[in-house]
C-alpha positions as CSV (number, residue, x, y, z in Angstrom):
1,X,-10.0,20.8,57.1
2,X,-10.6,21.6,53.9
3,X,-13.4,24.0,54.6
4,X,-10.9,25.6,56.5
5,X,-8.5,25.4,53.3
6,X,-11.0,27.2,50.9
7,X,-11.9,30.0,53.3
8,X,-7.8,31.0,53.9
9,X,-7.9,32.6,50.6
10,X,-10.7,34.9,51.7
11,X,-9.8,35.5,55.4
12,X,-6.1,36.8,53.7
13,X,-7.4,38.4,50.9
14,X,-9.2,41.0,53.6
15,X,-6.8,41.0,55.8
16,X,-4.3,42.1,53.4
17,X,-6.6,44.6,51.5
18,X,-6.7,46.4,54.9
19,X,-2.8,47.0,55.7
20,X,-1.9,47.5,51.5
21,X,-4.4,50.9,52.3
22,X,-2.1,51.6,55.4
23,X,1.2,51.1,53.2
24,X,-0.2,54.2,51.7
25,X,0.3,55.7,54.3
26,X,3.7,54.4,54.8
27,X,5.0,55.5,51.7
28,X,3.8,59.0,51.9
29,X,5.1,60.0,55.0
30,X,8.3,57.9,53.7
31,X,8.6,60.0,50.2
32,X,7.7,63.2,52.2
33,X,5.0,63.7,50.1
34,X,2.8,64.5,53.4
35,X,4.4,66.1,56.4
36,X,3.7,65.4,59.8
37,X,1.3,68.1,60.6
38,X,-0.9,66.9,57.0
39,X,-0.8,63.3,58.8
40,X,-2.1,65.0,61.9
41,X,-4.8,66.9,60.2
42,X,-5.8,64.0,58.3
43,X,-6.1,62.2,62.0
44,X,-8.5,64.9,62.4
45,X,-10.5,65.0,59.8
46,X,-11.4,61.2,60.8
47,X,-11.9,62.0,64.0
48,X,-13.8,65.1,64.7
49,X,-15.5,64.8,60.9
50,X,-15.5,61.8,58.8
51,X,-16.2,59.0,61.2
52,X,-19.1,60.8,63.5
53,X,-20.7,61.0,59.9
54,X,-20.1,57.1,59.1
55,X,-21.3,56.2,62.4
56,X,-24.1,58.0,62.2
57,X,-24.8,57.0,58.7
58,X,-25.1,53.3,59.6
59,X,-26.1,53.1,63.0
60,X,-29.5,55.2,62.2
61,X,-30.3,53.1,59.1
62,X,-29.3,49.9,60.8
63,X,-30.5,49.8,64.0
64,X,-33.7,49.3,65.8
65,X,-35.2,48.6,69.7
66,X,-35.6,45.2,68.8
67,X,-32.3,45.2,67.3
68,X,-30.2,46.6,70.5
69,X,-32.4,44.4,72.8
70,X,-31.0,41.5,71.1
71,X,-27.2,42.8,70.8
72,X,-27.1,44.0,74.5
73,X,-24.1,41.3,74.9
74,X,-21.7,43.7,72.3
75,X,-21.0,46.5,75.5
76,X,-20.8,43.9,77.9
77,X,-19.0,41.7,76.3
78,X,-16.0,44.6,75.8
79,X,-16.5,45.0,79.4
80,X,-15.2,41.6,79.8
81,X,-12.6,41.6,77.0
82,X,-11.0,45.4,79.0
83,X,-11.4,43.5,82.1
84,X,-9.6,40.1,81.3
85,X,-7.5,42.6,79.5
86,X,-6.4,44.5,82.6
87,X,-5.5,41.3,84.0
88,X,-3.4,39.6,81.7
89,X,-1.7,42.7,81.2
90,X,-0.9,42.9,85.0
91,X,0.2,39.4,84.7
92,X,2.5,40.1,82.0
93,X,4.2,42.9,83.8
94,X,4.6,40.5,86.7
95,X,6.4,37.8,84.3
96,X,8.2,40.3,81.9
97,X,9.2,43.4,84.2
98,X,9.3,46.0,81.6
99,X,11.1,49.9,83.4
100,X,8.8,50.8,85.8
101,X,7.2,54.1,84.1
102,X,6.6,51.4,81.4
103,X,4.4,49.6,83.3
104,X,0.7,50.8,83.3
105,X,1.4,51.5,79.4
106,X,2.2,47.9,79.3
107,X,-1.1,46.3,80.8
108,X,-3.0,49.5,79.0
109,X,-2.0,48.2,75.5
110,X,-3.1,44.3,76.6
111,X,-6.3,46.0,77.7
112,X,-7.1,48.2,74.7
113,X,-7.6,47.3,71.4
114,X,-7.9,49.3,68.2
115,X,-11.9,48.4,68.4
116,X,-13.4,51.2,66.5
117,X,-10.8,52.1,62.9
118,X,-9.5,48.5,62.3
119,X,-13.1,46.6,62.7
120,X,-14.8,49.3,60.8
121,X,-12.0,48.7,57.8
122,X,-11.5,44.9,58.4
123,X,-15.7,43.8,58.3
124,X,-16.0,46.1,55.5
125,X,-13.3,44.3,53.5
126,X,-14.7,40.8,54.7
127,X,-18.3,41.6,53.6
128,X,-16.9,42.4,50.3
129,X,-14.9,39.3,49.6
130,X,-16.3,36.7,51.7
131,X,-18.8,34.3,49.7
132,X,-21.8,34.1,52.6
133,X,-21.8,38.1,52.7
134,X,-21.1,39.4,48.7
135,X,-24.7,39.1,47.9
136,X,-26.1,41.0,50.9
137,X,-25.8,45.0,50.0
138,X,-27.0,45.2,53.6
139,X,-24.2,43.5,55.3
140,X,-21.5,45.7,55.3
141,X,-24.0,48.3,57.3
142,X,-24.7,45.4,59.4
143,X,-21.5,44.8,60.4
144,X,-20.3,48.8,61.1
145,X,-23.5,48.6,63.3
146,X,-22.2,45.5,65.5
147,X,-18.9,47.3,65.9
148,X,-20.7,50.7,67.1
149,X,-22.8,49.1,69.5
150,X,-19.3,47.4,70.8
151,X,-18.2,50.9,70.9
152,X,-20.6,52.0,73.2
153,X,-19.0,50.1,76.0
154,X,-15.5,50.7,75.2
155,X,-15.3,54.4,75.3
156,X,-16.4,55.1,78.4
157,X,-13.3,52.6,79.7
158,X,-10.8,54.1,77.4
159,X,-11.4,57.4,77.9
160,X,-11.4,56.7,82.2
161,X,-9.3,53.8,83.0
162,X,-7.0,53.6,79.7
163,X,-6.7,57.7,80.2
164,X,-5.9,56.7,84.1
165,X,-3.0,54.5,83.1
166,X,-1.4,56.2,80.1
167,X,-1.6,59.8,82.1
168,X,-0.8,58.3,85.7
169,X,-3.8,60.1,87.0
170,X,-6.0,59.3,89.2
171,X,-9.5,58.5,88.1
172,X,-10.9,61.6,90.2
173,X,-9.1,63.8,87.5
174,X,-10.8,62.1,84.6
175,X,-13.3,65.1,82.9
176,X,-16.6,64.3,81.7
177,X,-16.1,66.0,78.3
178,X,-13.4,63.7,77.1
179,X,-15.8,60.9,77.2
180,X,-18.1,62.6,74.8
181,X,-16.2,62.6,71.6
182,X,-17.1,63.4,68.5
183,X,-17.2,59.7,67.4
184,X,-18.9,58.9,70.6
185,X,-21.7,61.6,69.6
186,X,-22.1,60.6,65.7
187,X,-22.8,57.2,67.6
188,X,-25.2,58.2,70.5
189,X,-27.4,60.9,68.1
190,X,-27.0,58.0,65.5
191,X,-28.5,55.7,67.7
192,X,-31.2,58.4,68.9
193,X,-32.7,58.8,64.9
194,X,-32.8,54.7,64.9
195,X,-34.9,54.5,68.1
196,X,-37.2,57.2,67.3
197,X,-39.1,56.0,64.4
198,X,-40.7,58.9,63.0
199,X,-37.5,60.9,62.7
200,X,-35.6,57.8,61.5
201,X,-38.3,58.5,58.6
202,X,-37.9,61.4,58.1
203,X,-34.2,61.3,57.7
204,X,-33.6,57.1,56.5
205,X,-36.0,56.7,54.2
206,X,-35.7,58.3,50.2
207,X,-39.3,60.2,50.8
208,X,-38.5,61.8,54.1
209,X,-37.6,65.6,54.3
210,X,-34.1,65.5,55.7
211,X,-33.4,62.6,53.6
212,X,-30.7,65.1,51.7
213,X,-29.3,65.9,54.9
214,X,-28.9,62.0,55.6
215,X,-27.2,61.2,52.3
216,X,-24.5,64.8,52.3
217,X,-23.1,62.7,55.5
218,X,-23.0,59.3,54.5
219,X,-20.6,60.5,51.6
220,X,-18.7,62.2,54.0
221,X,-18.6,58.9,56.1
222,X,-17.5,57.0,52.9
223,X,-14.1,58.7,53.7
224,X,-13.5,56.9,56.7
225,X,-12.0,53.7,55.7
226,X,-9.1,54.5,53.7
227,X,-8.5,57.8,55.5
228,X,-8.2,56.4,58.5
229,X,-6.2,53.7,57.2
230,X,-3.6,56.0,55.3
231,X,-3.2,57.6,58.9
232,X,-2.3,54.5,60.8
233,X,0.1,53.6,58.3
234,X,1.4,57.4,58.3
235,X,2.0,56.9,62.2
236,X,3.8,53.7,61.9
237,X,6.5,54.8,58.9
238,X,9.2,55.6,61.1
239,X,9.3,52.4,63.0
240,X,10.1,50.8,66.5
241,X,12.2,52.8,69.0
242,X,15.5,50.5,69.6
243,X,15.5,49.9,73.4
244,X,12.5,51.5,75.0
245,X,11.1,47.9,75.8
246,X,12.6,44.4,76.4
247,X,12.0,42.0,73.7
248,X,10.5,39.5,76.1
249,X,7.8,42.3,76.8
250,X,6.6,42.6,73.1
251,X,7.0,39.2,72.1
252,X,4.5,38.4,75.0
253,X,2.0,41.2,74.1
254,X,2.0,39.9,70.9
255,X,1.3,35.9,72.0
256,X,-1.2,37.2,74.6
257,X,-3.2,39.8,72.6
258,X,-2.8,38.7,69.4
259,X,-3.2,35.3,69.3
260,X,-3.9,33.8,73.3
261,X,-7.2,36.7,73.3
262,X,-8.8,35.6,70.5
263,X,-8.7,32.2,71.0
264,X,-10.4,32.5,73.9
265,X,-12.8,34.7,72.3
266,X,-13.4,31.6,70.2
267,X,-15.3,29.7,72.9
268,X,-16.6,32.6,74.7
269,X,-18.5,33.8,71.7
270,X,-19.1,29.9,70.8
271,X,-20.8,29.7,74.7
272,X,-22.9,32.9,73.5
273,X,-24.2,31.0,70.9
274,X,-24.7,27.7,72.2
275,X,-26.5,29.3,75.5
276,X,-28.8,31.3,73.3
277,X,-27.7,34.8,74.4
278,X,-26.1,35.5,71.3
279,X,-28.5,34.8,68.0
280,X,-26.5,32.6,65.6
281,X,-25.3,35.1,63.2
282,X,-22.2,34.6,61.4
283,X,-21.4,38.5,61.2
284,X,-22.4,39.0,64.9
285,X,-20.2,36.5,65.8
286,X,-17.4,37.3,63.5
287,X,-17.5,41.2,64.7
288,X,-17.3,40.2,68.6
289,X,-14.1,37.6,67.9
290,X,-12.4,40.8,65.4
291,X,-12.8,42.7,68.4
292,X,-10.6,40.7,70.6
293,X,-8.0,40.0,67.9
294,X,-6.9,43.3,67.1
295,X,-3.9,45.1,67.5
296,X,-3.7,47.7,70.7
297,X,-5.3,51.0,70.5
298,X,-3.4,54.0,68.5
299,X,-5.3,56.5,71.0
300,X,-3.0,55.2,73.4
301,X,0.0,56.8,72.0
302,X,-2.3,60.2,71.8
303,X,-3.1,59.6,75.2
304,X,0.9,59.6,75.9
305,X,1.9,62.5,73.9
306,X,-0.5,64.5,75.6
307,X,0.1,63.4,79.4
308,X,2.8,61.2,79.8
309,X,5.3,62.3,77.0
310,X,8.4,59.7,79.0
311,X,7.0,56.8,77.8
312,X,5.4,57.7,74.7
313,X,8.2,55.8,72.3
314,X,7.6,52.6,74.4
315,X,3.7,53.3,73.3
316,X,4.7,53.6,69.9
317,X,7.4,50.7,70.1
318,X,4.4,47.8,71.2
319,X,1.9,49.3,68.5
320,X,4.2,49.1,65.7
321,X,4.8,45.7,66.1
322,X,1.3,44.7,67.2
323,X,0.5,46.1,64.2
324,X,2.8,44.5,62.2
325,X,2.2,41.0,63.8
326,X,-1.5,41.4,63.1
327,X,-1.3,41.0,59.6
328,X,-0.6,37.2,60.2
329,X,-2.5,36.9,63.2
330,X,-6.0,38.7,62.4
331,X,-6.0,36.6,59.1
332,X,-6.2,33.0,61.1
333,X,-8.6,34.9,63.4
334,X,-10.9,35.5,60.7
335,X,-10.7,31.7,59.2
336,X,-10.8,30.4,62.3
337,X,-14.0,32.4,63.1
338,X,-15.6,31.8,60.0
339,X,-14.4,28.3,60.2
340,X,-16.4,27.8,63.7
341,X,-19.2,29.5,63.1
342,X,-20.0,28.0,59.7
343,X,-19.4,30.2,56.8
């Protein structure tokens, strides 16, 4: 217990460093200081520009075969967080009965978490506070890897099935080219310079030829984290929609995704360890429970605007308070993580 004591301080500390960047955001959408259409070009910027660079950036330095034959459990594991997902969230509209064209956004925002913004922000904020990880320069890089090879099994499924059950489409009508993001890309051609060694070389190391090319985009990548940031908290200024969604609906997203997910998540990644299939490594472990602790996915809402435009205030309804029950959940996520797994 009192290990667990002494790291709450920490666990908060990043936690809270995280959402004071989004209150940014907050207060200048509040003081009109940025419009809407500056927040949406801001949204992007992150998107099409600055996180393809810092994905890129560290997943090319960081990564290696023998790395991503070791970490091959990250995309299967979010195959089996989306699919226990998909469940619950079925279960919940069964219990809660939300309107009906509220459903499938219902069991979509169970299913999808915000995998790639808030565990890029939230591991960079814990390897910079957290005592086992503020003398390894390396470890922030480390961690932003972990969450990108995550990331390779989660947009393929929220970019089919979450698309399916925002939109109301069928699967069939799902196109190819909205799987390939520019994230997704920065990721995959990322991943492509780690695996080839000579071009890795040639662009990683400070001798190499393209090694200027290699630096200009990690300093656009820099960008990421409190751009990103200042846009979520842009998004959620104006609030909940009164009405949209029974209180018995978000109070049990909340308890399911926020605090019933990661616990389980607890012993699953605790199995992964014990079983061998999962080296024991604290960050590893701490980036795959992050991952099932976070709040639902803001490209739902995208999704919605886009598509399904009748339920996209429902959308934005559960993520504000997701959100805003995350500060206090996420925190005791990360102590009880770093608790278990012996930081």
């Amino acid at each position: 217990m009192d290990k667990f004591l002494e790291l709450l301080p920490y666990s908060g500390k990043a936690v809270i460093s995280v959402f004071l960047v989004a209150l940014a955001g907050v207060f200048i959408v509040r003081s009109k200081i940025a419009s809407q259409e500056a927040l949406r070009l801001l949204g992007r910027l992150a998107v099409y520009l600055f996180l393809p660079c810092l994905l890129f950036h560290k997943i090319a330095a960081a990564i290696s075969p023998e790395q991503l034959r070791e970490y091959w459990i990250f995309p299967v594991t979010c195959i089996l967080y989306i699919s226990l997902g998909l469940l619950l969230g079925r279960l919940t509209v069964m219990l809660c009965k939300p309107r009906p064209e509220m459903k499938s956004g219902v069991i979509a925002a169970i299913a999808f978490n915000n995998s790639g913004y808030i565990p890029i922000s939230l591991v960079v904020a814990i390897t910079a506070v957290f005592p086992a990880f503020v003398n390894d320069p390396q470890a922030a890089d480390q961690a932003i890897a972990f969450v990108s090879i995550y990331l390779l099994g989660y947009s393929p499924l929220l970019w089919t099935v979450g698309y399916s059950l925002i939109s109301g489409r069928k699967l069939s009508d799902f196109s190819l080219n909205k799987l390939f993001t520019p994230p997704v890309i920065g990721m995959l051609t990322g991943a492509a310079v780690g695996l080839i060694l000579p071009l890795k070389a040639m662009l990683c190391y400070p001798a190499g030829l393209l090694n200027p090319v290699y630096n200009a985009v990690g300093v656009i990548g820099e960008a990421t984290v409190p751009c990103v940031l200042v846009f979520l908290g842009g998004c959620l200024a104006s609030g909940p929609v009164r009405g949209v969604i029974n209180k018995r609906t978000i109070f049990s997203v909340i308890l399911i995704k926020l605090i019933i997910f990661p616990a389980i998540a607890l012993g699953y990644v605790w199995l992964l360890r014990y079983s061998g299939v999962l080296p024991a490594s604290l960050l590893a472990s701490l980036v795959l429970v992050i991952e099932a602790g976070v709040p639902t996915a803001n490209n739902l809402v995208v999704m919605a605007t886009v598509t399904n435009p009748g339920i996209e205030n429902g959308m934005a309804t559960l993520i504000f308070w997701t959100y805003l029950a995350s500060i206090i959940t996420l925190t005791f996520t990360v102590l009880a993580a770093a608790w278990v797994f012996g930081a």
